[in-house]
C-alpha positions in Angstrom: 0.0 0.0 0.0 2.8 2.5 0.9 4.5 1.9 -2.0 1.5 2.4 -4.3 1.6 6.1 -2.7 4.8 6.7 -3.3 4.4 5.5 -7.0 1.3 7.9 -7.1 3.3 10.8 -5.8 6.3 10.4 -7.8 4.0 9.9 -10.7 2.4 13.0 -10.2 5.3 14.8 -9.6 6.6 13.3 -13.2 3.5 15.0 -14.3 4.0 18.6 -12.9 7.2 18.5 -14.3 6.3 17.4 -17.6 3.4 20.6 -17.6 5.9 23.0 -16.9 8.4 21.4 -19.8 5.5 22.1 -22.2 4.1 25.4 -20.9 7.9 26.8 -21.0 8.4 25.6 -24.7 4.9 26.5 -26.3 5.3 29.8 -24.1 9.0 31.2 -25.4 9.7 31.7 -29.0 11.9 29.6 -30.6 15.4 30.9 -31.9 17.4 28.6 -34.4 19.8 29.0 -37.1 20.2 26.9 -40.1 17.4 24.4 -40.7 17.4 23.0 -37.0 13.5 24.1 -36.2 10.2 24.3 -39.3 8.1 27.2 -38.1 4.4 26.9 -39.0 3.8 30.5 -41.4 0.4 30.8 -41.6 -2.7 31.8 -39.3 -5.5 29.6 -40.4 -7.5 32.0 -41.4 -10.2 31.4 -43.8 -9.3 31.7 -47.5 -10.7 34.9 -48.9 -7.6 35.5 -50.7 -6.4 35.2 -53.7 -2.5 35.5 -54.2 -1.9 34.8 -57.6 -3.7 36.3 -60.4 -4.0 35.6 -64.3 -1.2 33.1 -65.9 1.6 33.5 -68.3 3.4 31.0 -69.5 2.0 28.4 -66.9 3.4 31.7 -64.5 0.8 34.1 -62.5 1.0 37.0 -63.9 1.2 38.8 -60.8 2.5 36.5 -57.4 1.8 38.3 -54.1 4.3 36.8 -51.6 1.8 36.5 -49.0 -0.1 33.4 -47.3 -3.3 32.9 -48.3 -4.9 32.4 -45.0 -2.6 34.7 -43.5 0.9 35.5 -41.6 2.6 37.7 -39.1 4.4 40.5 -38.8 6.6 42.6 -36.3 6.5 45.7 -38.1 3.9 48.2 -37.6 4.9 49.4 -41.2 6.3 46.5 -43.2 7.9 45.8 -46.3 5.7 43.9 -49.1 6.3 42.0 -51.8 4.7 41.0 -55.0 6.5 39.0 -58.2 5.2 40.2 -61.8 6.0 37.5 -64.7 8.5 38.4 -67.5 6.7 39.6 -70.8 8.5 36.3 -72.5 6.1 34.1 -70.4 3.3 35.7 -71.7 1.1 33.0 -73.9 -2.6 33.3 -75.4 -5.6 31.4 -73.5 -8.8 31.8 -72.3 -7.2 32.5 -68.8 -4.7 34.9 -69.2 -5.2 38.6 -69.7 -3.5 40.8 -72.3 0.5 40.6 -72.5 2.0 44.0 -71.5 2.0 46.3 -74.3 5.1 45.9 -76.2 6.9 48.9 -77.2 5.2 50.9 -74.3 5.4 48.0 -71.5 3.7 50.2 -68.8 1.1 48.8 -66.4 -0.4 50.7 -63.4 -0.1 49.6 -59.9 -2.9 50.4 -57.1 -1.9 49.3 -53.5 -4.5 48.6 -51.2 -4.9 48.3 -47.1 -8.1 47.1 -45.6 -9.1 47.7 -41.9 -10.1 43.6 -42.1 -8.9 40.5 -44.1 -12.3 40.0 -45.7 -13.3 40.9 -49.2 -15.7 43.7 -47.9 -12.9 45.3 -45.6 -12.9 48.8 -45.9 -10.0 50.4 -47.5 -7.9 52.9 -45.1 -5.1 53.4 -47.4 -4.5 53.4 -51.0 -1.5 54.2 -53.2 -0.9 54.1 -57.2 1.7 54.5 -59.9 3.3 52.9 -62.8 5.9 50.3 -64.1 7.4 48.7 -66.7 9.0 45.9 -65.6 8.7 42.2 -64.6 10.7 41.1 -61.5 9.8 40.9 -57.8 8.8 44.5 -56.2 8.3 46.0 -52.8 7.0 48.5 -51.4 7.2 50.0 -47.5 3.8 51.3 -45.8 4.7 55.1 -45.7 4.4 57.1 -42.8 1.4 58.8 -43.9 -0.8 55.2 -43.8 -2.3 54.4 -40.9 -0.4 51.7 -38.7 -1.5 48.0 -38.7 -3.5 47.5 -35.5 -1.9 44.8 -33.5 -3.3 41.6 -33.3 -6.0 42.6 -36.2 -5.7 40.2 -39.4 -5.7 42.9 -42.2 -6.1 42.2 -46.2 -3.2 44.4 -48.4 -4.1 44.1 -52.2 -2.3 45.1 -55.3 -3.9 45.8 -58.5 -2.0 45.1 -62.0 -3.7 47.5 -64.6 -2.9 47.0 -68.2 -1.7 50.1 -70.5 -5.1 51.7 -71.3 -6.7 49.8 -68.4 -8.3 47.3 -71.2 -7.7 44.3 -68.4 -7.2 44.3 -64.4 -6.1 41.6 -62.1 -6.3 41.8 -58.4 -4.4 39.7 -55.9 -4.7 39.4 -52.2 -3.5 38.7 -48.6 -3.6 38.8 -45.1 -1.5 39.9 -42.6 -1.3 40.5 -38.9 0.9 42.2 -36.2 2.2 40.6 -33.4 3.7 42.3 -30.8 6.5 39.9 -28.6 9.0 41.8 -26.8 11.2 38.4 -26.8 11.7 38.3 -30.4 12.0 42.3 -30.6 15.0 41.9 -28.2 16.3 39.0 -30.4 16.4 41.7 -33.6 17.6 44.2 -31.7 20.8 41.9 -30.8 21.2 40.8 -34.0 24.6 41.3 -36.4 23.0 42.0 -39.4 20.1 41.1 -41.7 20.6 37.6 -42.5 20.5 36.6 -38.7 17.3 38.7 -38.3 16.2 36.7 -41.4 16.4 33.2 -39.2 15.3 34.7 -36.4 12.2 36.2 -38.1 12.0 32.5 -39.7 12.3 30.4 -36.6 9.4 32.6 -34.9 6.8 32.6 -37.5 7.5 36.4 -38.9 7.3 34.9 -42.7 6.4 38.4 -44.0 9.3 40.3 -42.3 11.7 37.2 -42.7 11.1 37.5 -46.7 11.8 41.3 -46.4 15.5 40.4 -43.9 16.6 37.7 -46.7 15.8 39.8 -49.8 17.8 42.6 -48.2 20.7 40.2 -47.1 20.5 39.1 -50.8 20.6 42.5 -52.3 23.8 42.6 -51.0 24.9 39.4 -50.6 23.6 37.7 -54.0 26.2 35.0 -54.2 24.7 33.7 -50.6 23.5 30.9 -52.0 22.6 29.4 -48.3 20.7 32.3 -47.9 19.2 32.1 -51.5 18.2 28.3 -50.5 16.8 29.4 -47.2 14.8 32.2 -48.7 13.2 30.0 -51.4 11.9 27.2 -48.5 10.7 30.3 -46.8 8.9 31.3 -49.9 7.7 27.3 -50.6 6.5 27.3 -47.6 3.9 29.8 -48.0 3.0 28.8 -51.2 3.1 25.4 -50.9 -1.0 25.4 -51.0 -1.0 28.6 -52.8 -4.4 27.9 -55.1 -2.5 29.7 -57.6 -0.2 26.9 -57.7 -2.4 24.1 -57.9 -3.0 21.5 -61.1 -5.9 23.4 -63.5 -7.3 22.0 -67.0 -6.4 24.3 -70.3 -9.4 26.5 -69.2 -8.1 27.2 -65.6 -10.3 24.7 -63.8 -9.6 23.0 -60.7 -8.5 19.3 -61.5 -10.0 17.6 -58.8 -8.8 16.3 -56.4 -7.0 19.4 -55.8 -3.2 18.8 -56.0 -0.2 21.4 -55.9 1.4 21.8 -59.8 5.1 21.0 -58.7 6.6 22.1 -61.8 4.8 25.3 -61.7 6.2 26.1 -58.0 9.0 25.2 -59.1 9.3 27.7 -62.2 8.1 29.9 -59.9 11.1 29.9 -57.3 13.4 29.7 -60.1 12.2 32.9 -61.6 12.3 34.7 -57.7 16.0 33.0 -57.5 16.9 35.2 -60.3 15.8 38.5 -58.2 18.5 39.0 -56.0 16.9 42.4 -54.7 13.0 43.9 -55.5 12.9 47.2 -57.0 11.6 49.7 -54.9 8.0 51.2 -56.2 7.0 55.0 -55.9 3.4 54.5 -55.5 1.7 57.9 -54.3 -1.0 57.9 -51.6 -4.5 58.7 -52.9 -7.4 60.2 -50.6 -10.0 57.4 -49.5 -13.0 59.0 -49.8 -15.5 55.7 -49.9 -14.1 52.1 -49.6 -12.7 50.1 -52.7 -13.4 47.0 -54.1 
């Protein structure tokens, strides 16, 4: 009888411990380097979204590098990104839109902020301008749009316009701030951009990680570790990207659904190639009624 106390106690003692083991590592973020930890990117959120819009060349024509049904960010003014396919990719069916005009090659970009991640989100901030090439392209929410409201999921849009506005393709995703003091301090400490990059990583910040790697790369471009991390980072979210997934010649779903390797693939081979994103000068435009 004693003994079967005892092994009760110590059992529940075991127990306690175990809790706390659990508590402690759920509770603290995780900092790794290299590939020793797989964060999980995205917030679960349901999938409004649409990240890739149009096709070229078995390409989106424009790739927002965003999860679908969401991720984080640190910043309460972050850097985006969004990929536009090369005019070579361009090919002729009943799902693409018109290739970029030749000869004049201009397209205008809209950026849009919603004060929610759904479709009907009001806009709060919106900023256009044009350009002329493909390649992958950022942009940095000024100072004069509003904040992102911690711990809100919030939808940022960019609209491709064709020269003449004869076609339009809008692509969408959702992001969040988070606010950890822990991971802030991590940053802080950090050397430079390519170990904010794995912290960012390691911590679930796939939105500001992206922006750390593509400015370690911009200066750094024969990193080809960091090139490699970068594109897992980018696979990762995109991996159930519906943009990415198998469709018949007239841009159906082929059920069941199933990701299009090779077209991830050709993907992350064409973002390899950009090294750095060209900055966009997109001017703020007054909000006077929410866009669609």
């Amino acid at each position: 009888m004693t003994s079967t106390k005892t092994q009760i106690k110590i059992n529940i003692k075991k127990a306690i411990a175990l809790s706390t083991i659990c508590i402690a590592s759920v509770a603290s973020p995780t900092f790794f380097g290299g590939h020793e930890a797989v964060a999980q990117y995205n917030l679960g959120l349901p999938k409004s979204a649409s990240s890739g819009g149009a096709t070229r060349g078995g390409l989106p024509l424009i790739t927002i590098l965003g999860i679908e049904d969401g991720a984080k960010t640190l910043a309460s003014r972050p850097t985006l990104y969004w990929y536009i396919a090369p005019q070579d990719a361009a090919t002729t069916t009943s799902t693409t839109v018109p290739q970029i005009d030749s000869g004049k090659g201009s397209f205008k970009v809209t950026f849009l902020l919603r004060d929610g991640h759904d479709r009907a989100a009001k806009s709060v901030f919106v900023a256009e301008g044009k350009a002329e090439d493909s390649g992958l392209y950022k942009f940095t929410l000024p100072e004069n749009a509003p904040e992102l409201v911690k711990g809100k999921a919030q939808r940022w849009q960019i609209r491709w316009q064709s020269h003449g506005a004869t076609s339009q393709v809008d692509v969408y995703a959702a992001i969040r701030r988070d606010d950890e003091p822990v991971v802030l301090k991590a940053i802080a400490a950090a050397k430079n951009d390519l170990e904010k990059a794995r912290i960012y990583a390691k911590n679930a910040y796939w939105y500001d990680a992206l922006d750390a790697y593509t400015s370690w790369l911009s200066k750094n471009p024969k990193d080809n570790v960091a090139l490699t991390e970068r594109s897992n980072l980018v696979k990762a979210g995109l991996n159930n990207n519906s943009a990415f997934l198998k469709r018949d010649e007239q841009g159906k779903l082929i059920l069941p659904v199933e990701l299009d390797p090779t077209k991830l693939s050709t993907f992350l081979t064409k973002l390899d190639e950009s090294k750095g994103a060209a900055s966009i000068l997109l001017q703020p435009k007054i909000v006077t009624k929410p866009s669609t």
